[in-house]
VOTOR-800968 format. One line per 8 residues: number of its first residue (from 1); their letters; for each residue x, y, z of C-alpha. Coordinates in steps of 0.5 Angstrom, whole numbers, plus 500, padded with zeros to 3 digits. Layout:
NUM	a	X/Y/Z  ...
END
This chain:
1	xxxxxxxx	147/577/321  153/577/326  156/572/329  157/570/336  154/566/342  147/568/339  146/569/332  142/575/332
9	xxxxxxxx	139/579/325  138/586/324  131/588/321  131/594/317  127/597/311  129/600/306  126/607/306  130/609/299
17	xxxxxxxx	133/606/293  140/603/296  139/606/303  136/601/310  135/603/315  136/599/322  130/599/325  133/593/330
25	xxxxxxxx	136/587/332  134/580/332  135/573/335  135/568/329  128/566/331  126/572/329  119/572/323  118/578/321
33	xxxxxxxx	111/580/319  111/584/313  106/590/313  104/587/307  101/581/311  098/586/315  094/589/310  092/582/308
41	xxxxxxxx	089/582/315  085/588/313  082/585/308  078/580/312  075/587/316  073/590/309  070/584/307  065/586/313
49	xxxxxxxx	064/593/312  068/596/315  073/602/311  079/605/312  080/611/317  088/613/319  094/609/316  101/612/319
57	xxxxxxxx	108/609/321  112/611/328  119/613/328  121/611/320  118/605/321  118/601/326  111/600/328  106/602/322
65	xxxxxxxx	099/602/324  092/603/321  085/605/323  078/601/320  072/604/321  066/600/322  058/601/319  056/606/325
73	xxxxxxxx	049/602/328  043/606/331  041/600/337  035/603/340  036/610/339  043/609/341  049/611/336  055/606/336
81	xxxxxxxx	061/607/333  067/601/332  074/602/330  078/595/328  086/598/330  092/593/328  099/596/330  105/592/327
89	xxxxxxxx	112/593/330  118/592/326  123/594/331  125/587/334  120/588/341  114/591/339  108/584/336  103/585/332
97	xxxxxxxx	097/588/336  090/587/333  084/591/337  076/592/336  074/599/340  070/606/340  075/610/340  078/613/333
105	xxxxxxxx	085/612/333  087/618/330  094/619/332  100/615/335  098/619/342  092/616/341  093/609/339  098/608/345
113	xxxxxxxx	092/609/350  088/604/346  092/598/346  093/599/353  086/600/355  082/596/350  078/591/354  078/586/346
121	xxxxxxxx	085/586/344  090/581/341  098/580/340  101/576/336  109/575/337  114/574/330  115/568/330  114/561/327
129	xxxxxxxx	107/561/329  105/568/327  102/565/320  097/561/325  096/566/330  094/571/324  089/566/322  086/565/329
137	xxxxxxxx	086/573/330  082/573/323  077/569/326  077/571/333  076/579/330  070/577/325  066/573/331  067/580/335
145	xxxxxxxx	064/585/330  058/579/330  057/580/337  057/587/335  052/586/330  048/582/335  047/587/341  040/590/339
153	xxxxxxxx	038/583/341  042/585/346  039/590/349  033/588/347  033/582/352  037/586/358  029/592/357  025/586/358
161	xxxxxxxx	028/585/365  023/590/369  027/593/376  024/596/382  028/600/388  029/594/392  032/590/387  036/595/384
169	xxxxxxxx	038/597/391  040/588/393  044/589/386  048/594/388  050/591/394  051/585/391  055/588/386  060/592/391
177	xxxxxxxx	059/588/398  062/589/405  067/584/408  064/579/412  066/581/419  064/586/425  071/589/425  071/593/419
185	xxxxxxxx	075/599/419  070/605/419  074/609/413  073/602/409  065/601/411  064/609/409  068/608/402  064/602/400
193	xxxxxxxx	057/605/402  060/611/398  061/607/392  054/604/393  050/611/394  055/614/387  052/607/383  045/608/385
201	xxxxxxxx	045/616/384  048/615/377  042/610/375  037/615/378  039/621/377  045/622/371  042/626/365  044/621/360
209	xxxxxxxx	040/615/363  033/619/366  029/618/361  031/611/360  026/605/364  028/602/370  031/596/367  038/591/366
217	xxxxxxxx	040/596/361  039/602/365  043/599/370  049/596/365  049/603/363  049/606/370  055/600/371  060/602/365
END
């Protein structure tokens, strides 16, 4: 510890007998969360199947970082591969990131652009409240990969609602609408009917779709 205004803490790991090194500096209120915990935080996603693919460090250690894949799943002829990722800083400003995605985090490059644009991700601070949050984020995760094994019902319901061009055509405009008001600019009316006619010739006519029916599936797929 140091003295001064604010008691701050230095967090460091011991990579060799008899040798720490400073991965940072801390204010006092500072709990670490040891990558031990992290680990125990795996194991509840072992317990749903899931295996271990990719497990590295960052800069000496300070962030550690492990990849679990999930069973892979056929739904309707479609193959789904998920990832459960967990990122852990020890430098002092980095939290703990648990994320669900279908994108194999094979190097820091990679995980980097997962946290940042991963739509299911959590982040819990080192503080007095992490070993609550840990719990909660355990739950939450678990309830995810459900939602994950339940899709085919999913899509099972999303087939049965039947779709014609006229209803697909008022879904789209719905979906991307025009201003309410005369005086739109005509660069915003052609980039928005633009938008429209790119989203009705991905559900029409892209190669990965033609040969599904015309259903809420299709256009969900068409969508994202």
């Amino acid at each position: 510890r140091m003295s001064g205004p604010t008691t701050l803490r230095a967090v460091c790991a011991d990579m060799k007998p008899r040798k720490a090194t400073l991965l940072g500096i801390t204010k006092d209120k500072y709990r670490p969360i040891q990558n031990n915990e992290v680990f125990s935080f795996a194991d509840n996603l072992l317990e749903l199947g899931a295996k271990f693919d990719k497990i590295g460090c960052y800069k000496g250690g300070e962030k550690v970082w492990m990849s679990l894949k999930l069973p892979s799943k056929d739904i309707m002829g479609e193959q789904f591969d998920l990832y459960a990722f967990l990122i852990n800083g020890n430098n002092g400003k980095s939290s703990l990131h648990d994320v669900l995605t279908t994108i194999r985090a094979a190097c820091c490059n990679v995980w980097k652009g997962v946290v940042k644009n991963s739509k299911f991700i959590d982040s819990i601070g080192h503080n007095r409240m992490a070993d609550w949050r840990m719990e909660e984020a355990k739950a939450l995760m678990s309830q995810a990969v459900q939602y994950y094994e339940d899709m085919e019902n999913t899509f099972k319901s999303l087939d049965e609602i039947k779709l014609d061009k006229k209803t697909i055509q008022k879904m789209i405009e719905e979906l991307i609408p025009m201003p309410d008001k005369e005086d739109i600019p005509n660069r915003t009316r052609n980039t928005i009917e633009k938008k429209r006619n790119e989203l009705k010739y991905i559900f029409e006519d892209a190669p990965d779709l033609v040969n599904m029916d015309m259903t809420g599936r299709r256009f969900i797929n068409a969508v994202s």
